[in-house]
Residue, then its C-alpha position, 0 to 999 in steps of 0.5 A: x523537773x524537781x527542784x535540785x534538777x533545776x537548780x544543778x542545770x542552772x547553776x555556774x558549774x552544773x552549766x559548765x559541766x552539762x556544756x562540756x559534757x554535750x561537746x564530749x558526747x556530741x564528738x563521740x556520737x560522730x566518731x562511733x556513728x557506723x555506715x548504713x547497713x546495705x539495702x535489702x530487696x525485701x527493704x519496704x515490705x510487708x513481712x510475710x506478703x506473697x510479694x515479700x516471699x517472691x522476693x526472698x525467692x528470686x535469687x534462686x533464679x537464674x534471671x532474678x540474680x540480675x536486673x534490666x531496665x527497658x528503652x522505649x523508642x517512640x516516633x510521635x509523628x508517625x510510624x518507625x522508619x528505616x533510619x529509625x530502625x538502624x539507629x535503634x539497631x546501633x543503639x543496641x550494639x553501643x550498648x554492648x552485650x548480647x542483646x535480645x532484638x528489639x520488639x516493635x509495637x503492633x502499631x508501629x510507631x514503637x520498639x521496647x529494647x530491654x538492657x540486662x545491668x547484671x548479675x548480683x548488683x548492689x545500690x551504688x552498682x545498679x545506678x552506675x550502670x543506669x547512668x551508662x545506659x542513658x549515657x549510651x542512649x542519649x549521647x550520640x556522640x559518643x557512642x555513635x548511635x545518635x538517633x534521627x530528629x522525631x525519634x525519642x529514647x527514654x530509659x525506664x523500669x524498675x531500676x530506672x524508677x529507683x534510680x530516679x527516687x535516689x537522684x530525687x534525694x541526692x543532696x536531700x540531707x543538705x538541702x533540707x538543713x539549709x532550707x530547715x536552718x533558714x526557716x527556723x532563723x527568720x521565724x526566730x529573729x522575727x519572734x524575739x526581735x534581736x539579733x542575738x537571742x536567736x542563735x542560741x536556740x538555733x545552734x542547741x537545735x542544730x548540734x542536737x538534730x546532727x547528734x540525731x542524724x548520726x543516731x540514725x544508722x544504729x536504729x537502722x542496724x536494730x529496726x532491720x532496716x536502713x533509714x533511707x533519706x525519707x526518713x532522715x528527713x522527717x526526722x530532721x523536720x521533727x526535730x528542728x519543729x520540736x526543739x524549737x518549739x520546746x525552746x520558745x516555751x522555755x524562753x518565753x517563761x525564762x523572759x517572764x521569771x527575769x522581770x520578778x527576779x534579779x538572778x539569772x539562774x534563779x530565773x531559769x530555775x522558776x522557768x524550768x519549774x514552771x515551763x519543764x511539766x508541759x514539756x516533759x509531757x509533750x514530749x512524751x505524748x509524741x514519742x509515746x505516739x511515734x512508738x506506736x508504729x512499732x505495731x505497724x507491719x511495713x517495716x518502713x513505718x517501725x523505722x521511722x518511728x524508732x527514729x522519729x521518736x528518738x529524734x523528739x528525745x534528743x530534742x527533749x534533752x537539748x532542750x530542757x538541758x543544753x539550752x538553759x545551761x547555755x542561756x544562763x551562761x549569756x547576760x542579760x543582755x542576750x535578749x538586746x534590744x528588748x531586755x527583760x527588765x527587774x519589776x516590769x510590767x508583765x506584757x501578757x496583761x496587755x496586747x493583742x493576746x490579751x485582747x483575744x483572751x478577754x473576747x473569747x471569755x465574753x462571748x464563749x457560744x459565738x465564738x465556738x459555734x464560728x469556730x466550729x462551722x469553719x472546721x466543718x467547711x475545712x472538713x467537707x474536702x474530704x468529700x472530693x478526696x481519694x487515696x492511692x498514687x500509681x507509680x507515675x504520680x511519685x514525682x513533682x518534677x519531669x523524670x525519665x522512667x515516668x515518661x519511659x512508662x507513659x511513653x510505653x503505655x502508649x503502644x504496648x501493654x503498660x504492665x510490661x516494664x514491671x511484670x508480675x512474678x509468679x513462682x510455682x512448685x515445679x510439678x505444678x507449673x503445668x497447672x499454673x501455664x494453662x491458667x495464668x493467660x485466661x486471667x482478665x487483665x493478662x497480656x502476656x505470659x512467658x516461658x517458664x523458668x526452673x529455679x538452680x535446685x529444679x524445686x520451683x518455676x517462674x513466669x513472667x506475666x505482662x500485665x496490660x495496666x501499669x504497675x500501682x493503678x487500680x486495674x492493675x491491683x484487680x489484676x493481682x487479686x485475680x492471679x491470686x484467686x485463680x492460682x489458690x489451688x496451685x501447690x506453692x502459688x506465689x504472686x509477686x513483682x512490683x504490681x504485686x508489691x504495690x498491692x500489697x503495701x497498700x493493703x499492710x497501709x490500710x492495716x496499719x491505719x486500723x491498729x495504729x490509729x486507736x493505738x495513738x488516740x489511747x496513748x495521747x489519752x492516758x498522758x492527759x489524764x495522768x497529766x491533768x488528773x482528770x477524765x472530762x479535759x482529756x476527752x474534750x481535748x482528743x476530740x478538738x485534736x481529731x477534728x482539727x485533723x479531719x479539717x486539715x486533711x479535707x482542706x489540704x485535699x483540696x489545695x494538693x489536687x487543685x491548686x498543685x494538680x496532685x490526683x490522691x494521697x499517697x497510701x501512707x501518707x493518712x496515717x503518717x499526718x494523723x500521728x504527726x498532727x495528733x501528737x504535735x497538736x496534743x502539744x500546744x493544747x497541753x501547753x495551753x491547759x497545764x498553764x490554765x490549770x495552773x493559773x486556776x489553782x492560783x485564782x481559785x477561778x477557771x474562767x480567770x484562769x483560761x482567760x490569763x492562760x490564754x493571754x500568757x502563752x497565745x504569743x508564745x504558742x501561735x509562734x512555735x505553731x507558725x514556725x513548725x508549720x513552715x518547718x514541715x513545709x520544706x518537706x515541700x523543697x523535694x520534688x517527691x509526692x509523699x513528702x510534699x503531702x505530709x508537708x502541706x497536711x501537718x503545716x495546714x494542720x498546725x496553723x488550725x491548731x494554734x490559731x483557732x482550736x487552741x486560740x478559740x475551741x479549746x478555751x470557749x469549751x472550758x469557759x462554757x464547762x466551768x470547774x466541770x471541765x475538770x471533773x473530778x479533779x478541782x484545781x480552782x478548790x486548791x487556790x489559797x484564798x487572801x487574808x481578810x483586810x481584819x486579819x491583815x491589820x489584827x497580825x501588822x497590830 
């Protein structure tokens, strides 16, 4: 930030007037902020999969226009009975319509009931009508079909397993700001020690990440796609971590500048001077890297990160604007009992920190080798881990479409709540029934439909695996084999769908994640000027990830008795952790390089660098990584694994590769390390004791 950007932020009416101008676009932002467009069928597809065509082409079928969800009917202990036969027999008249008959399992211990909801339901819709089905099922009292003791119902099915995932985030935009705001306040009081001090940030942030969250149905609108509460909750994490992060850095360089000069606004000004070059850049660094996800063909991933890097901006400018404009208007005073006093002595030269700086500096080797055989252990996680969560395994907590389906897998094919939809041109349906049931995995084919303009033809096909598991993924490859000679083939439905984003994950594994490492890299180099610094820091950022992803492996499968990670869950935590990590080592060297222009000395200027931000860093580490933690406080698998990978990640980040890596490489590097640049060259040396008495003479 220049000069006369600094000093109109922190003077008396640039303050006033950056303060009125937030409240004015804050108001308008929550007064023109429009609904959520409406969910799309194709919403978290891959664009031009066969699943995503099928999709766009069930409308065209009678069948595909409504929606049925399946009761499972099981009797543990033994066979069905005669009473449990009426009552599943009154079940289905409570429920209305006309129903096709129940289908008894070959081995008779139970009955599949399928319930059509309707025709052409939307979201709001097609849950209403889930509801009354459970209702109806569960409650019998009021619908006179109570059900004998031993005999269990559960409602499952694609629309009972959406229903689910919705009611899992019910509330979520509340819970996760209350849970989020509870963290950040303690961490905050605990790191300024005052009373006050912490509700400044705090509010800034706040006001900032609600400007976000009313910012999220335009991306929505311009994305293709709604920003469900997935997302929205990422990006709320994102930008309390952020923001705060940000903040600490500022506050802490603020508190600095108020022991060497009198005026508040002066200091501020020498602060934003200061701290404003790292942030800008790590802000850029990590909107740089979200953006990438622009090259990602599930849409859901563009989505997330227009939204995610949008969320860093605001943070960014809530940050650097709002919040010096805030605290220059607040006393001194703000920081009570702890107040930064005019020619005090500077805390950073003594302390724990400064105890850690002068340790690393005396024995570099040690330290990095310790260091390094501690992320090698980490990493050996990795060995155990596995990728790819079948349908049944999205939840943390107890759902009724999970045991539904459980309970279904037990006596009947388990493909059969969520068949595979194959849609062929109508001359070639002949081909396509003759070839469909001698496909390996196959249990069932119905009857061909035609589509209301007689040009295509539909079937059915009961897979005998359950939707998201590795057999049923082979299943879908051979369908798509068997049929590749059949004019118009398409295989879809949820196994297929399933298949299919788990490919376009793996794809975008393979463009995005070298799209990030390059991003990440420019920034450096165009931030330190230099080649040596930016490649060592890329490869610390990379190993931290791979340490963290191992150790986290071991803690979500053992400890928390999660089998794999979901498909999207790697790339998710790879940007996440390299761009926020990329943060705290940018923090750490612009401040050494800094202090090595100073000194004329890079190891001087390490071990002060180190000694000066370690306190602030390792709090802004420790506080994003309970942040991304309460990602956990919603009971969905994807979401509790990027929590506890980029917490884990973060934590390693600040209090081992930026505390020990990074400053044992660039002690052992010297000057080279920031080859070809040459910081300590630009130091301007004292005056000779001679020339000081010759000039005073």
């Amino acid at each position: 930030m220049g000069a006369r950007v600094a000093a109109a932020v922190t003077s008396r009416l640039g303050a006033i007037l950056i303060l009125l101008v937030t409240v004015g676009l804050t108001t308008l932002v929550f007064l023109t902020s429009p609904e959520q467009p409406a969910k799309d069928a194709t919403d978290g597809l891959p664009a031009g999969k066969q699943s995503t065509r099928v999709t766009e082409l069930t409308g065209r079928f009678p069948s595909g226009r409504a929606q049925a969800v399946i009761v499972v009917f099981e009797r543990a202990d033994g066979t069905l009975t005669d009473a449990d036969r009426a009552a599943i027999a009154r079940t289905a008249e409570a429920l209305g319509g006309q129903l096709p008959p129940p289908v008894p399992a070959e081995d008779g211990r139970a009955a599949l009931l399928a319930v059509p909801l309707g025709d052409g339901l939307d979201d709001a819709a097609t849950t209403q009508a889930v509801d009354r089905v459970r209702a109806t099922v569960h409650d019998g009292s009021r619908s006179g079909a109570a059900l004998p003791s031993g005999l269990t119902a559960h409602v499952t099915g694609g629309p009972a397993f959406g229903r689910d995932i919705a009611a899992a985030f019910e509330g979520a935009d509340v819970t996760l700001l209350i849970a989020t705001a509870s963290v950040v306040a303690v961490l905050l009081l605990v790191t300024y020690r005052s009373p006050i001090l912490w509700i400044v940030p705090l509010v800034v942030i706040g006001v900032g990440d609600q400007v976000v969250a009313k910012l999220l149905p335009w991306v929505a609108r311009l994305a293709g796609e709604r920003t469900d509460a997935s997302i929205s909750g990422i990006v709320s994490v994102l930008v309390f971590g952020a923001g705060t992060d940000y903040a600490l850095l500022l506050i802490a360089r603020y508190r600095e500048e108020l022991r060497r000069t009198g005026s508040r606004r002066g200091a501020m000004a020498d602060a934003l001077r200061g701290a404003a070059p790292a942030i800008v850049a790590s802000a850029a660094t990590v909107i740089l890297a979200l953006l990438t996800l622009l090259a990602a063909v599930l849409t859901s991933n563009r989505t997330l990160g227009v939204s995610a890097a949008i969320g860093v901006a605001v943070a960014l400018v809530f940050g650097l604007v709002v919040l010096p404009a805030a605290l220059v208007s607040l006393p001194r005073g703000v920081f009570w009992p702890f107040v930064p006093k005019l020619g005090s002595d500077d805390p950073t030269t003594r302390g724990v920190w400064s105890r850690v700086a002068r340790a690393v500096g005396r024995r570099p080797v040690r330290v990095l080798a310790g260091a390094s055989l501690a992320l090698a252990a980490l990493t050996l996680g990795l060995l155990g881990t596995s990728v790819g969560l079948s349908q049944t395994e999205q939840f943390r907590t107890e759902v009724e479409s999970v045991s539904g389906q459980q309970a279904l897998a037990r006596h009947f094919p388990a493909g059969a709540s969520q068949p595979v939809t194959v849609v062929v041109a109508a001359g070639a349906s002949d081909r396509a029934r003759a070839a469909l049931p001698g496909v390996e995995g196959v249990a069932a084919v119905g009857a061909p439909e035609r589509s209301d303009d007689g040009q295509l033809v539909k079937f059915r096909v009961d897979l005998t695996d359950g939707s998201g598991t590795a057999a049923a993924d082979d299943t879908v490859r051979r369908l798509r084999t068997a049929l590749a000679g059949v004019p118009g083939a398409l295989v879809g439905g949820a196994p297929a769908a399933d298949l299919d984003e788990r490919d376009a994950n793996v794809r975008d594994d393979a463009v995005v994640v070298p799209l990030v490492l390059l991003v990440v890299l420019v920034v450096l180099v165009v931030l330190l000027r230099s080649l040596v610094a930016p490649v060592l820091l890329l490869v610390t950022v990379i190993v931290s990830y791979t340490a963290s992803l191992g150790a986290a492996s071991v803690l979500l499968e053992h400890v928390l008795g999660i089998p794999a990670l979901d498909a999207a869950v790697p790339l998710l935590s790879f940007l996440f952790l390299v761009a926020l990590g990329v943060d705290y080592n940018i923090f750490l060297v612009t401040r050494a390089r800094e202090e090595a222009a100073e000194r004329g000395d890079t190891r001087a200027g390490v071990v002060r660098a180190l000694a000066a931000t370690g306190g602030v860093i390792t709090s802004a580490g420790i506080l994003l990584a309970a942040v991304f933690t309460v990602l956990g406080v919603l009971p969905v698998i994807v979401l509790t694994q990027i929590g506890v990978i980029v917490g884990i990640g973060v934590v390693l980040d600040t209090l081992l590769v930026r505390t020990v890596v990074v400053p044992a490489i660039a002690l052992l590097l010297g000057e080279r390390f920031w080859w070809p640049a040459r910081p300590a060259a630009r130091a301007v040396p004292a005056p000779a004791p001679e020339a000081v008495r010759s000039a005073g003479g």
